[in-house]
N, CA, C and O atoms as a printed pandas DataFrame, in Angstrom:
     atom_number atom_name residue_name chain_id  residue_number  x_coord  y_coord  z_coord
0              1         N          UNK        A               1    2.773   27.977   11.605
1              2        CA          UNK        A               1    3.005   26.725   10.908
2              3         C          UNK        A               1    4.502   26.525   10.763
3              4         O          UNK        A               1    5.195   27.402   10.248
4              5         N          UNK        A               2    5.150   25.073   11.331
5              6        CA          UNK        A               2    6.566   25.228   11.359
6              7         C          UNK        A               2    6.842   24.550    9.687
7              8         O          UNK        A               2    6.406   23.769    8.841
8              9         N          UNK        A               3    7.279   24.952    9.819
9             10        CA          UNK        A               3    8.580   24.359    8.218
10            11         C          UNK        A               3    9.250   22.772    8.543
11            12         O          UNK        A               3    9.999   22.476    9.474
12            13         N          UNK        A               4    8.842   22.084    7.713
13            14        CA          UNK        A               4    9.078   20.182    7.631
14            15         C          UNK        A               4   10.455   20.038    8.228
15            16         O          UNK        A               4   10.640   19.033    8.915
16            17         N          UNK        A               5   11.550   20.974    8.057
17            18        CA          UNK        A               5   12.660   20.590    8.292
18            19         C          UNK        A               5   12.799   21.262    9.976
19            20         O          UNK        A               5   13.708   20.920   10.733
20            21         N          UNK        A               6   12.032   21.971   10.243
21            22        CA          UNK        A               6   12.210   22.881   11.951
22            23         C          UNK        A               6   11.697   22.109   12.621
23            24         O          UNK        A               6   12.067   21.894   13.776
24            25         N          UNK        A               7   10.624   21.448   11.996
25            26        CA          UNK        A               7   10.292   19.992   13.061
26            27         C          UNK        A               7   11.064   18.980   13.838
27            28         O          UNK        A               7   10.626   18.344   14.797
28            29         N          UNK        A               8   12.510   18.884   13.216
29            30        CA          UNK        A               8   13.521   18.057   13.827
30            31         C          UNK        A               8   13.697   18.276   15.458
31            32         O          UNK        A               8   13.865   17.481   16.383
32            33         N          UNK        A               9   13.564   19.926   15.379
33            34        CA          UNK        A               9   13.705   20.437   16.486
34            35         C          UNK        A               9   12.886   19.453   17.518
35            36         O          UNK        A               9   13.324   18.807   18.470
36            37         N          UNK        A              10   11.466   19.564   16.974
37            38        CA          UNK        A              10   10.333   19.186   17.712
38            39         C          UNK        A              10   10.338   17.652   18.368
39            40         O          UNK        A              10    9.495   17.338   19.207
40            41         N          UNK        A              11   11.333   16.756   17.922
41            42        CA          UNK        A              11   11.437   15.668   18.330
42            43         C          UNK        A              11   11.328   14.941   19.590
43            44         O          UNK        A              11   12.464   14.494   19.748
44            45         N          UNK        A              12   10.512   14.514   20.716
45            46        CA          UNK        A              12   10.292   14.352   21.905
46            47         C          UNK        A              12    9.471   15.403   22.862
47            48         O          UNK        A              12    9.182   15.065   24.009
48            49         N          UNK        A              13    9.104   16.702   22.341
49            50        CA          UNK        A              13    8.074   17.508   22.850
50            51         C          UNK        A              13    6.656   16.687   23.012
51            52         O          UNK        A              13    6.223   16.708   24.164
52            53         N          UNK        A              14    6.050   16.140   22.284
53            54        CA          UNK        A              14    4.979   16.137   22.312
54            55         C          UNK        A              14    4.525   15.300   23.443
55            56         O          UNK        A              14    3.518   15.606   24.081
56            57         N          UNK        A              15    5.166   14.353   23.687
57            58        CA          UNK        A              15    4.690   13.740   25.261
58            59         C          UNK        A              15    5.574   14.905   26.304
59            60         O          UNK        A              15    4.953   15.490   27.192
60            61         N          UNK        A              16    7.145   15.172   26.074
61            62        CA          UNK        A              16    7.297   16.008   27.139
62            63         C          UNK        A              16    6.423   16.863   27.612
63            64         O          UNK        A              16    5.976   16.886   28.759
64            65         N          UNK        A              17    6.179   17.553   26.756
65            66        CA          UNK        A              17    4.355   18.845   27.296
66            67         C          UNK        A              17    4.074   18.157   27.744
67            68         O          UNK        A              17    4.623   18.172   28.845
68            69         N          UNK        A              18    3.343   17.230   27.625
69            70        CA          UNK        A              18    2.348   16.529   28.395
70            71         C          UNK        A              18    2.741   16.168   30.084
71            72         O          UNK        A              18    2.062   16.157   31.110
72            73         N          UNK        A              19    4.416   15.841   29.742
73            74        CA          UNK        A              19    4.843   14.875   31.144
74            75         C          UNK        A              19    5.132   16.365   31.947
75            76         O          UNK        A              19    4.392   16.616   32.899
76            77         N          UNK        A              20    6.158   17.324   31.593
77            78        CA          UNK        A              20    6.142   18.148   32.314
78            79         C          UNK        A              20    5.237   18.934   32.759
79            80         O          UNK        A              20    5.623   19.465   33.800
80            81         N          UNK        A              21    3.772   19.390   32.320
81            82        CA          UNK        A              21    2.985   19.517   32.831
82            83         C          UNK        A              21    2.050   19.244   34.143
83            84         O          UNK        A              21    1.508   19.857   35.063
84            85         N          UNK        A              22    2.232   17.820   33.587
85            86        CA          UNK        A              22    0.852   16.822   34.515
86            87         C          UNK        A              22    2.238   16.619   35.375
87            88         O          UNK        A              22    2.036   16.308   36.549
88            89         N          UNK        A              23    3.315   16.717   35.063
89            90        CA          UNK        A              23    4.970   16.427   36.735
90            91         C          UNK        A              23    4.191   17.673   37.749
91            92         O          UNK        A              23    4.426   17.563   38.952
92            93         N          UNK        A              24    3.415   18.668   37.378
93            94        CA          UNK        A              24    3.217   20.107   38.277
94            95         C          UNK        A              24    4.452   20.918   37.974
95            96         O          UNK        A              24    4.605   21.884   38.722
96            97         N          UNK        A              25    5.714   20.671   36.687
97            98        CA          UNK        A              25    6.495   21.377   36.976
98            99         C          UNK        A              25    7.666   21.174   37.821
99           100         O          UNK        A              25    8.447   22.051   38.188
100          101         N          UNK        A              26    7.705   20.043   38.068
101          102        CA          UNK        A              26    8.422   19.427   38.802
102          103         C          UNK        A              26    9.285   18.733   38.593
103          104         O          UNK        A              26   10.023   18.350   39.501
104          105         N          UNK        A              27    9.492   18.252   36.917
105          106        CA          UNK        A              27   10.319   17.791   35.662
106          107         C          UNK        A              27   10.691   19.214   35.005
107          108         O          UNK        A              27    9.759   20.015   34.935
108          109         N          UNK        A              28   11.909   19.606   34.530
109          110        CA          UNK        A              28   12.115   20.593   34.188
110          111         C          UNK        A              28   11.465   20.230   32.824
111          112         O          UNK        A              28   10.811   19.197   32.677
112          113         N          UNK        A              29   11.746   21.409   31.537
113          114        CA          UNK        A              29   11.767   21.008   30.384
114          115         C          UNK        A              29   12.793   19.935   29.506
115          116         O          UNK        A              29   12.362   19.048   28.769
116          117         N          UNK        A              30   13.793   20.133   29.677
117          118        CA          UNK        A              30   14.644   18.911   28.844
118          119         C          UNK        A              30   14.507   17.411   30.039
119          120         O          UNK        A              30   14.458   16.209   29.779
120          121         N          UNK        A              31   14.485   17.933   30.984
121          122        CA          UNK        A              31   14.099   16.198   31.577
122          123         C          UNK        A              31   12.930   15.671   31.100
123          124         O          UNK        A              31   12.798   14.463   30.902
124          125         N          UNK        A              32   11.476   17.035   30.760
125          126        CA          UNK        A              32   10.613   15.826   30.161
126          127         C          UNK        A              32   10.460   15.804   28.786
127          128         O          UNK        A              32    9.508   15.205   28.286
128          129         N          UNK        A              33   11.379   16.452   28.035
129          130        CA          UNK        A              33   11.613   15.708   26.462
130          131         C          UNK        A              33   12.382   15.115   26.053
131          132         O          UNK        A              33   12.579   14.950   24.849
132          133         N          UNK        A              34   13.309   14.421   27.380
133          134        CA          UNK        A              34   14.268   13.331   27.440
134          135         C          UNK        A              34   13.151   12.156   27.555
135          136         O          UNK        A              34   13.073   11.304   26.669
136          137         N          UNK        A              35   12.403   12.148   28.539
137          138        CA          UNK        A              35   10.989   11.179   28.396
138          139         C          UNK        A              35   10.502   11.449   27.377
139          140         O          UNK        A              35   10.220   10.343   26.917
140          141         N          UNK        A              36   10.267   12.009   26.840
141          142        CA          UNK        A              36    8.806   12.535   25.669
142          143         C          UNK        A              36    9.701   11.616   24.364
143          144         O          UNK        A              36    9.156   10.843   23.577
144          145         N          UNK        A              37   11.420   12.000   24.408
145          146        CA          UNK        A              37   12.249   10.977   23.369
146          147         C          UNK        A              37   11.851    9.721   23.637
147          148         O          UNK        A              37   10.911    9.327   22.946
148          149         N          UNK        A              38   12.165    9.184   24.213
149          150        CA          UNK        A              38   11.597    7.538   24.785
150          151         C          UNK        A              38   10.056    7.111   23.993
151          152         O          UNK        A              38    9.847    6.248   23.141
152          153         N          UNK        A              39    9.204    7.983   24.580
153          154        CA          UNK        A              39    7.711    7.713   24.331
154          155         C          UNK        A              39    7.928    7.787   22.297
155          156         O          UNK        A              39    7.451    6.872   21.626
156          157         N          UNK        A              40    8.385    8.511   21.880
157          158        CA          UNK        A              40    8.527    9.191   20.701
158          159         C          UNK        A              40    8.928    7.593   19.784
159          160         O          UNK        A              40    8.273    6.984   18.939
160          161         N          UNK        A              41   10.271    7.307   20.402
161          162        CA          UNK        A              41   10.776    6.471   19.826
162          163         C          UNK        A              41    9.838    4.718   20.236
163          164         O          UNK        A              41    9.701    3.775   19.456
164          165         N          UNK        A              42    9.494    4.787   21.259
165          166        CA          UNK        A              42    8.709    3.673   21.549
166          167         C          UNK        A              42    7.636    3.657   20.564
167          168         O          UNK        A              42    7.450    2.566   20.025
168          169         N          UNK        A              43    6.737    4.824   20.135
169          170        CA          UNK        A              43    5.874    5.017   19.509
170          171         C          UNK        A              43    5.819    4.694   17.838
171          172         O          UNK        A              43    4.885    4.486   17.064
172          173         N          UNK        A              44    7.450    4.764   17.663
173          174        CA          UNK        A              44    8.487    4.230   16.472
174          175         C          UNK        A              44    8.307    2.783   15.895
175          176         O          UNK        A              44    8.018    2.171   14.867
176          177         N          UNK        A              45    8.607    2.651   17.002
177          178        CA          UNK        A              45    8.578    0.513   17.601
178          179         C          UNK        A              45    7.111    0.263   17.335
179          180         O          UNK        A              45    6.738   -0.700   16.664
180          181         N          UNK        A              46    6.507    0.905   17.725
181          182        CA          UNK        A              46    4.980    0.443   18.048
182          183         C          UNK        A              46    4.223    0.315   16.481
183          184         O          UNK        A              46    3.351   -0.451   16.070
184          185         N          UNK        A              47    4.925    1.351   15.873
185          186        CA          UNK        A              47    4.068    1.332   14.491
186          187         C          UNK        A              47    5.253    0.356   13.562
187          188         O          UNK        A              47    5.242    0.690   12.377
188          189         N          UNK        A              48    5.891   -0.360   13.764
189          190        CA          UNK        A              48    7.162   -0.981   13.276
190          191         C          UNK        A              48    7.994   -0.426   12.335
191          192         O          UNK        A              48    8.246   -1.101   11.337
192          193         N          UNK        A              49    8.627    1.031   12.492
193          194        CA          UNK        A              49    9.163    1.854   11.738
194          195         C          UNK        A              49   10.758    2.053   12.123
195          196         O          UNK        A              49   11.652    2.739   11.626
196          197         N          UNK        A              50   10.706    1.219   13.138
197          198        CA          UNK        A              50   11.773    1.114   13.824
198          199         C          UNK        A              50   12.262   -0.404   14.899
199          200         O          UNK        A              50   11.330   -1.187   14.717
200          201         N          UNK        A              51   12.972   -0.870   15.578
201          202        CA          UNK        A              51   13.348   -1.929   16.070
202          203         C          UNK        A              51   13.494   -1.263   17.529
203          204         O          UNK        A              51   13.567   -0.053   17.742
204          205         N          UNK        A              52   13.520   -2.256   18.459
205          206        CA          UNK        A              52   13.931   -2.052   19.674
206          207         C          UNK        A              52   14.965   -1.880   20.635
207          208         O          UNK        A              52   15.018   -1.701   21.852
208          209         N          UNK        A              53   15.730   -1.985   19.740
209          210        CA          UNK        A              53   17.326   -1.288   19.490
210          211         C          UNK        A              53   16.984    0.174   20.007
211          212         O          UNK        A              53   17.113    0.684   21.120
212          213         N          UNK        A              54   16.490    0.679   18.771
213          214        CA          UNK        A              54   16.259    2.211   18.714
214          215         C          UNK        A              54   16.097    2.476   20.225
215          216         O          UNK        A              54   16.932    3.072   20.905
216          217         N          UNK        A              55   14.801    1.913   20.729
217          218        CA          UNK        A              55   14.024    2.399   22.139
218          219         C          UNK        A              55   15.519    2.199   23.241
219          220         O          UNK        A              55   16.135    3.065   23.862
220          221         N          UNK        A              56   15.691    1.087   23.176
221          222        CA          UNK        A              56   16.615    0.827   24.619
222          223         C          UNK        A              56   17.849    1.506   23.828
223          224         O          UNK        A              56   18.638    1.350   24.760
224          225         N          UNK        A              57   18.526    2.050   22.975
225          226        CA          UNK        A              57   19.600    2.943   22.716
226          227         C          UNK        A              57   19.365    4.370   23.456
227          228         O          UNK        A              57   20.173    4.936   24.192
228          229         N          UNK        A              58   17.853    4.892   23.028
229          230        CA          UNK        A              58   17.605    6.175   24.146
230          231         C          UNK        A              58   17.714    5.876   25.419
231          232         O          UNK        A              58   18.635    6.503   25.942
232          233         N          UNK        A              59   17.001    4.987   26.323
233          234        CA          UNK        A              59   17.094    4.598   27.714
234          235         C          UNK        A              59   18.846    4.515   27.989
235          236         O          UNK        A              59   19.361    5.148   28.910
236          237         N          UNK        A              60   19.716    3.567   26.968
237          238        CA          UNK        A              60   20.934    4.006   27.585
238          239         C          UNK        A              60   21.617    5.128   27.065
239          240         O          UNK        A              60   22.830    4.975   27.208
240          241         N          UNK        A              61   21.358    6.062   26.587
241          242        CA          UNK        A              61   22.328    7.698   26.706
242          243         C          UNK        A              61   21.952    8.414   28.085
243          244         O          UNK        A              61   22.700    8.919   28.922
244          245         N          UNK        A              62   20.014    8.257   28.051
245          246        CA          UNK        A              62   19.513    9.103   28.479
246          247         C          UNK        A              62   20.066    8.686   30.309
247          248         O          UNK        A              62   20.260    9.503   31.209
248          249         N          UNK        A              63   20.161    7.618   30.357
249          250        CA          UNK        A              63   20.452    6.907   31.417
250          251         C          UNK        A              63   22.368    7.143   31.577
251          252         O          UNK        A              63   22.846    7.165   32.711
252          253         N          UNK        A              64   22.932    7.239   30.820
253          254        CA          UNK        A              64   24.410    7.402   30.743
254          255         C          UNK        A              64   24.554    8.808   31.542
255          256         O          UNK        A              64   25.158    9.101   32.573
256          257         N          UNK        A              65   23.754    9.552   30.647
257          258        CA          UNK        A              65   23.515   11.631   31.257
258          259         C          UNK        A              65   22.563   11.715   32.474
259          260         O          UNK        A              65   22.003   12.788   32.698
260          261         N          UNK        A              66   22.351   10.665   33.260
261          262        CA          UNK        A              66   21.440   11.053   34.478
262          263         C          UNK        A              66   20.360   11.832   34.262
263          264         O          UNK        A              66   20.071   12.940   34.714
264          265         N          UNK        A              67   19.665   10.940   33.330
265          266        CA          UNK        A              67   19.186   12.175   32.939
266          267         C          UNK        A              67   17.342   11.200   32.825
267          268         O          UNK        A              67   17.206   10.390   31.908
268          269         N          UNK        A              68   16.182   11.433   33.796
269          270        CA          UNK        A              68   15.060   10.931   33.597
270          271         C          UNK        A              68   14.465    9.913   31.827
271          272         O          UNK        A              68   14.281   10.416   30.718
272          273         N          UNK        A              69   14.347    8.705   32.169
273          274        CA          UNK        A              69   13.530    7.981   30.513
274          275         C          UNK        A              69   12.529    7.339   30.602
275          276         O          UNK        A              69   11.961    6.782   29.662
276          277         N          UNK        A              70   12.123    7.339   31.984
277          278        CA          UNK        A              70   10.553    7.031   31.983
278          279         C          UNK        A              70    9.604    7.461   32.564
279          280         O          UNK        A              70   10.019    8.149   33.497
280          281         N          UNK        A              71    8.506    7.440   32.534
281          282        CA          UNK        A              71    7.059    8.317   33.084
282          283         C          UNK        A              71    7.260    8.153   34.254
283          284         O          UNK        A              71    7.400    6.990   34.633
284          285         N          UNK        A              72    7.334    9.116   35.115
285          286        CA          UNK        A              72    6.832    8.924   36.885
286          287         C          UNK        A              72    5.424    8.262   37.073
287          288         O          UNK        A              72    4.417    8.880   36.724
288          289         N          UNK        A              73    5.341    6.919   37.662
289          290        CA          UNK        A              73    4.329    6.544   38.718
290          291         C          UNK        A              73    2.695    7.399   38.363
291          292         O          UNK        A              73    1.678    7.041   37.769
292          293         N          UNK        A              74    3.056    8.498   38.980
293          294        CA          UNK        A              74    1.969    9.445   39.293
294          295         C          UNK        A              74    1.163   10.046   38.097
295          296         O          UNK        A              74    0.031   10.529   38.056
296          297         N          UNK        A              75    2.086    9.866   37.169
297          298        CA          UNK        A              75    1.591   10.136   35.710
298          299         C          UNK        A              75    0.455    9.254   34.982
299          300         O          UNK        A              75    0.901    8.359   34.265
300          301         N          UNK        A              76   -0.422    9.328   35.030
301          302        CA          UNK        A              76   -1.667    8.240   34.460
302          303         C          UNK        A              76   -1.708    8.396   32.605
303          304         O          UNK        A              76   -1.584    9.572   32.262
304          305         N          UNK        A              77   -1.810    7.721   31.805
305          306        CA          UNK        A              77   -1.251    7.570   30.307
306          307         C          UNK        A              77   -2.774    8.373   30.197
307          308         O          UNK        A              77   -2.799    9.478   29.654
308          309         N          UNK        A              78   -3.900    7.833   30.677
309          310        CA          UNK        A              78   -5.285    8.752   30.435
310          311         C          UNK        A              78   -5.092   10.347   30.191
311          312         O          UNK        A              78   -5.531   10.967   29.223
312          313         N          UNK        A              79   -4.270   10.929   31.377
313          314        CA          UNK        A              79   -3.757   11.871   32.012
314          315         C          UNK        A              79   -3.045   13.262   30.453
315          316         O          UNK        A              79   -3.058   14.409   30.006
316          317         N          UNK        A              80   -2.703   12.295   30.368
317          318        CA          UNK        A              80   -1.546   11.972   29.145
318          319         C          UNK        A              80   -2.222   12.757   27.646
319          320         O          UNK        A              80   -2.126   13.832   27.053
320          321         N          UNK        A              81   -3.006   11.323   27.504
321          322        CA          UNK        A              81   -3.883   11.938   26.347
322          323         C          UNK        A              81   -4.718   12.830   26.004
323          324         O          UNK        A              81   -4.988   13.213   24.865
324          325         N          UNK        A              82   -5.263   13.273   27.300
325          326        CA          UNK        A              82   -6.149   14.721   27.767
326          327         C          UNK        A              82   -5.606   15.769   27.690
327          328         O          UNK        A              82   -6.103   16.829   27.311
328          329         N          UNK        A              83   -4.001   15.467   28.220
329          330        CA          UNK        A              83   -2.693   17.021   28.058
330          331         C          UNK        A              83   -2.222   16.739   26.427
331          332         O          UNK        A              83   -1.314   17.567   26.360
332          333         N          UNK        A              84   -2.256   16.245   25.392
333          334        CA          UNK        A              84   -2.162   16.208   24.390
334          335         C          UNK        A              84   -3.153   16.805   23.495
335          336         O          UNK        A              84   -2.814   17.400   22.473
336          337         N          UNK        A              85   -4.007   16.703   23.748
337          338        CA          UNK        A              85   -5.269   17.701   23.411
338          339         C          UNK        A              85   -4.645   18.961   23.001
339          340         O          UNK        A              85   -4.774   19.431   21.871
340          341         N          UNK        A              86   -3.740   19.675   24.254
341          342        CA          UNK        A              86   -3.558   21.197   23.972
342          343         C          UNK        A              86   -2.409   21.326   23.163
343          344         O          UNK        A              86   -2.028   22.476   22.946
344          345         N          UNK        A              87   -1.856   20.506   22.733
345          346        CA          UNK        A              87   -0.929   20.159   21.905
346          347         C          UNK        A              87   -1.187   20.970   20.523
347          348         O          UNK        A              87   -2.232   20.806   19.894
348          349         N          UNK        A              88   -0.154   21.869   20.086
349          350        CA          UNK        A              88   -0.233   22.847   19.124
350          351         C          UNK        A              88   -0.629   21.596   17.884
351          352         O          UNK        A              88   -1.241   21.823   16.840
352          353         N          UNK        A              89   -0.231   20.594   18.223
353          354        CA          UNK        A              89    0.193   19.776   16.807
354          355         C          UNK        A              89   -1.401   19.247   16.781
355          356         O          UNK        A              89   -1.909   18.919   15.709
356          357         N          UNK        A              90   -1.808   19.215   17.465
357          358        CA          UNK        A              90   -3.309   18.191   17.536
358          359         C          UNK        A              90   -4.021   18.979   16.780
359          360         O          UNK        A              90   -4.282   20.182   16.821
360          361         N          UNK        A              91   -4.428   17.709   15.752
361          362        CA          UNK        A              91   -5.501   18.198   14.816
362          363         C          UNK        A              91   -5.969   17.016   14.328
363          364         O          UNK        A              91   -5.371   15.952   14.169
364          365         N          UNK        A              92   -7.404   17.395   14.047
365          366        CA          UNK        A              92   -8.592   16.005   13.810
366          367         C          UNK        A              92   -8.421   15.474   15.076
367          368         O          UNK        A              92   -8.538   15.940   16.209
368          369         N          UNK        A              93   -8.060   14.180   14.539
369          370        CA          UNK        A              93   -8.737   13.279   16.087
370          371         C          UNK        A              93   -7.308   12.954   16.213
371          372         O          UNK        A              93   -7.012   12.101   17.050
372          373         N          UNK        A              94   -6.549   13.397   15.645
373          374        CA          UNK        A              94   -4.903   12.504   15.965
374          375         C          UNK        A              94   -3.888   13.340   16.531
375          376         O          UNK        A              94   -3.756   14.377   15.881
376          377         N          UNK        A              95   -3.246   13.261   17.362
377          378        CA          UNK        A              95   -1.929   14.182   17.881
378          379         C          UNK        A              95   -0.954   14.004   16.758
379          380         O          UNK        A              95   -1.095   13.146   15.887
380          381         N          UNK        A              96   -0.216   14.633   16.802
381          382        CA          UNK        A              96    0.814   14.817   15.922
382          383         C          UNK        A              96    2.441   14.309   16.327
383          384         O          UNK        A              96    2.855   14.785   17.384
384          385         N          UNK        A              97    3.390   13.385   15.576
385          386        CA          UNK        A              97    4.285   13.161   16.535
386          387         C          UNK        A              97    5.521   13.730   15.431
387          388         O          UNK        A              97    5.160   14.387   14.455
388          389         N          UNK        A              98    6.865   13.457   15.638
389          390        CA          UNK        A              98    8.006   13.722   14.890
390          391         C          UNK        A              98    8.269   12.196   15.458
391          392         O          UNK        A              98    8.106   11.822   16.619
392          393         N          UNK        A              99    8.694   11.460   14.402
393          394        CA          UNK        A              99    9.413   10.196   14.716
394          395         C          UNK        A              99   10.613    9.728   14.286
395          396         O          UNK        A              99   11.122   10.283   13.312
396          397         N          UNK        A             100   11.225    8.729   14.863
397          398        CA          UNK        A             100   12.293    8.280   14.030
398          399         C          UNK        A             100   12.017    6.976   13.235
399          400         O          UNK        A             100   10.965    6.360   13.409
400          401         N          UNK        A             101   12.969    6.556   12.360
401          402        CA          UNK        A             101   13.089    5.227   11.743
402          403         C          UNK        A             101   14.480    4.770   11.975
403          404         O          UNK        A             101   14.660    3.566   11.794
404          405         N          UNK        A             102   15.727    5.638   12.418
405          406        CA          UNK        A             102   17.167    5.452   12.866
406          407         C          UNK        A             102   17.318    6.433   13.793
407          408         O          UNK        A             102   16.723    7.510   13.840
408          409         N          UNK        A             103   18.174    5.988   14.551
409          410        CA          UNK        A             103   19.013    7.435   14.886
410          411         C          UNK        A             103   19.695    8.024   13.802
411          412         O          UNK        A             103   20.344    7.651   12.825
412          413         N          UNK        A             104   19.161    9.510   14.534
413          414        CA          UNK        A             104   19.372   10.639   13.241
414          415         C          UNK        A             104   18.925   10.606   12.113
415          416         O          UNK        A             104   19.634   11.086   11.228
416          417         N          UNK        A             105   17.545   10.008   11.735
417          418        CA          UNK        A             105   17.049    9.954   10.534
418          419         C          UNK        A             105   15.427    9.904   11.316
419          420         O          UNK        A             105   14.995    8.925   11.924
420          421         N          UNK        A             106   14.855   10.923   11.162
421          422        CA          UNK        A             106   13.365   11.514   10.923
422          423         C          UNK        A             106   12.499   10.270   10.056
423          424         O          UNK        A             106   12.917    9.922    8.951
424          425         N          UNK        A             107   11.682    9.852   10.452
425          426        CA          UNK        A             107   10.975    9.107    9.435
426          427         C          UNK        A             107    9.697   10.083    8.570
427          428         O          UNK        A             107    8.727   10.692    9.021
428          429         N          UNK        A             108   10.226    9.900    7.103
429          430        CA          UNK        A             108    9.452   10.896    6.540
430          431         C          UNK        A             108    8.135    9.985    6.163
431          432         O          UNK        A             108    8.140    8.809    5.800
432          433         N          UNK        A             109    7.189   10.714    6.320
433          434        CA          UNK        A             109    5.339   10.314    6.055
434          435         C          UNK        A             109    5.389   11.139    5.007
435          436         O          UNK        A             109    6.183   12.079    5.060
436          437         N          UNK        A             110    4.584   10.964    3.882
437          438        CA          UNK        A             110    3.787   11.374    2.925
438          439         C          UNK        A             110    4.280   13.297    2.645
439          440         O          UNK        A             110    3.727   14.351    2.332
440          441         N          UNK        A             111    5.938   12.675    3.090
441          442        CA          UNK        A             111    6.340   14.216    2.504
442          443         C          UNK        A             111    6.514   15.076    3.571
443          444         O          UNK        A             111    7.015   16.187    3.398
444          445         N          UNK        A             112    5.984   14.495    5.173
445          446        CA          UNK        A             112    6.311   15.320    5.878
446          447         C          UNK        A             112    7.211   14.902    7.403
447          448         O          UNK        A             112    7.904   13.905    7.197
448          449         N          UNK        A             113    7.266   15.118    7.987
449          450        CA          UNK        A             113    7.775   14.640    9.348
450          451         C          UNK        A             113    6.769   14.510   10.263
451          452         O          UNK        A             113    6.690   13.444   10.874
452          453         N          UNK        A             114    6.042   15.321   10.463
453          454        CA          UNK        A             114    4.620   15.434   11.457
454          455         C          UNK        A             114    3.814   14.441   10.709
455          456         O          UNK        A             114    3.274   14.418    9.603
456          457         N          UNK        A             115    3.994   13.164   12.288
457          458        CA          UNK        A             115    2.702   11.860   11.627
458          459         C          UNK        A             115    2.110   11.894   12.920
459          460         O          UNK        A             115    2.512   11.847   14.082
460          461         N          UNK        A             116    0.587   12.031   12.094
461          462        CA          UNK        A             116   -0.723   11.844   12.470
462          463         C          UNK        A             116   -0.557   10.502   13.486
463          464         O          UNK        A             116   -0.128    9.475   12.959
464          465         N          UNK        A             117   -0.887   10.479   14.935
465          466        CA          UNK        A             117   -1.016    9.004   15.298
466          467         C          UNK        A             117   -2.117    9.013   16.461
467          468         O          UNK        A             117   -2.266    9.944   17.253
468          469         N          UNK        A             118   -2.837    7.873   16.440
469          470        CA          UNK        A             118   -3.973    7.885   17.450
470          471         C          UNK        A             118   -3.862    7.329   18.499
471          472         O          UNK        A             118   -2.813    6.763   18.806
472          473         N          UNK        A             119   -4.901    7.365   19.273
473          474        CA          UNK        A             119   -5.042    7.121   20.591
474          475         C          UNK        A             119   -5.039    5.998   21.132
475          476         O          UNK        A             119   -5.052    5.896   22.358
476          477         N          UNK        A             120   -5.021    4.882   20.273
477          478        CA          UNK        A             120   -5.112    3.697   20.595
478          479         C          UNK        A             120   -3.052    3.153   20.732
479          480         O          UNK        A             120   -2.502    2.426   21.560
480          481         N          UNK        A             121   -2.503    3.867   19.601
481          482        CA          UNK        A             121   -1.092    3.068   19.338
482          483         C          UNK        A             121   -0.239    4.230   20.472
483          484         O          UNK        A             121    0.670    3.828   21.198
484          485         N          UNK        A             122   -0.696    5.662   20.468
485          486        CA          UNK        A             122   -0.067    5.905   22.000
486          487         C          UNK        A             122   -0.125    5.441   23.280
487          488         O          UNK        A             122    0.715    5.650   24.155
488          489         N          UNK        A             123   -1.227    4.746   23.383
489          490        CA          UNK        A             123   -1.606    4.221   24.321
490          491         C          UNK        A             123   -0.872    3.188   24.710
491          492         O          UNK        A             123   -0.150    3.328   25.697
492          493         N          UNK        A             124   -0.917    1.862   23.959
493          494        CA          UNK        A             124    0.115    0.925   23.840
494          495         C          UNK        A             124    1.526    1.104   23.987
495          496         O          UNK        A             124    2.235    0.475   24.772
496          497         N          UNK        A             125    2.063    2.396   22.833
497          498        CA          UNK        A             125    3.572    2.731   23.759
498          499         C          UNK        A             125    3.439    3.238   24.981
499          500         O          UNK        A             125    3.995    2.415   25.708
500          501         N          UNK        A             126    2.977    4.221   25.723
501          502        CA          UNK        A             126    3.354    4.635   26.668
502          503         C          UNK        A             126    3.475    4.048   27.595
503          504         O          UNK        A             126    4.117    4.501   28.542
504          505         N          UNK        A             127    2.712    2.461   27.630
505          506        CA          UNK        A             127    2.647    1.602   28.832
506          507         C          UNK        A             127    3.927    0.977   28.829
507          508         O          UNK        A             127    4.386    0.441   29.837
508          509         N          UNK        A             128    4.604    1.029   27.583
509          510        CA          UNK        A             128    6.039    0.239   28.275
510          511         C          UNK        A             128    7.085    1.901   28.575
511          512         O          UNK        A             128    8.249    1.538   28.738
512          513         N          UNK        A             129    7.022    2.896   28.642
513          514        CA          UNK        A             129    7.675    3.977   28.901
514          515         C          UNK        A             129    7.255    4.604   30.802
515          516         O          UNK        A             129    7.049    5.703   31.317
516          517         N          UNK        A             130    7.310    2.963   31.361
517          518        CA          UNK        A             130    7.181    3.432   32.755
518          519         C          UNK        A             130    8.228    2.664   33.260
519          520         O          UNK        A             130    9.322    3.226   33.314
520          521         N          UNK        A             131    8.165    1.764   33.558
521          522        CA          UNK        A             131    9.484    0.974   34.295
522          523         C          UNK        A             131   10.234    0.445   33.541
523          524         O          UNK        A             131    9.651   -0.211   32.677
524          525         N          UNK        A             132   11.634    0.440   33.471
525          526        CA          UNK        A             132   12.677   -0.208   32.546
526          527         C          UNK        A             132   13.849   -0.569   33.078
527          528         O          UNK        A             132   14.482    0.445   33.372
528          529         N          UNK        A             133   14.373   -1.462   33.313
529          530        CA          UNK        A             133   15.406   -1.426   33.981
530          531         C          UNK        A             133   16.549   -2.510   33.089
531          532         O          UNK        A             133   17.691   -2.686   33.514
C-alpha cells in the first residue's frame, strides 16, 4: 500500500502499463508514461478538474523533448481497458488514476490522490489521446 504523498510518483503509469505493454515492449518505460501523462491529464479535462490548457501544455513539453504523447494506431482503447485490469491500483469496478487539477498540483479526492475512475470517462479521454497535431 503506497503512502498518499508516494503517489505523486505514480502520475502517468497507469495508462503507461497499459501502453507499454500492449506497444510488445516496443515503447520503452518513460516513453509510455510520457503517454500515460497525456491520457492522465486528458482524463483531468474529462472530469472538468482541469482546462485544456493543462492537456495541450503536456503535448507541448512532451513534444519539445521528442519525446512520444499519443497512443500508437495499433493500440485499441478496448485493448487498454483489459491491460488496466492488472493494474495494482484496480479495485472494485474502477481503475485507479493520480490526477492533476494544475501543473504541479495533484488533485486531492476525499483525502487522497488515488481517484477511483470508470470505464466509461476513460474511454472518452483516451479517444482524443491518439492524433494531435
Amino acid at each position: 500500500k503506497e503512502k498518499r504523498e508516494a503517489l505523486v510518483l505514480q502520475y502517468g503509469h497507469t495508462v503507461g502499463h497499459a501502453v507499454e505493454y500492449l506497444s510488445g515492449y516496443k515503447l520503452g518505460h518513460g516513453e509510455s508514461v510520457a503517454i500515460g501523462m497525456v491520457a492522465a491529464a486528458q482524463i483531468s479535462e474529462t472530469l472538468g478538474i482541469c482546462d485544456k490548457e493543462l492537456v495541450n501544455s503536456h503535448r507541448r513539453v512532451l513534444k519539445k523533448y521528442k519525446l512520444p504523447f499519443t497512443i500508437p494506431a495499433n493500440i485499441k482503447i478496448d485493448d487498454i481497458l483489459i491491460a488496466l485490469r492488472y493494474n495494482k491500483r484496480y479495485l472494485y469496478d474502477d481503475v485507479q488514476f493520480v490526477l492533476l487539477n494544475a501543473i504541479g498540483s495533484l488533485w486531492d479526492y476525499k483525502g487522497d490522490y488515488s481517484i477511483p475512475c470508470d470505464n466509461n470517462i476513460i474511454k472518452q479521454s483516451l479517444k482524443s489521446c491518439y492524433d494531435w497535431y
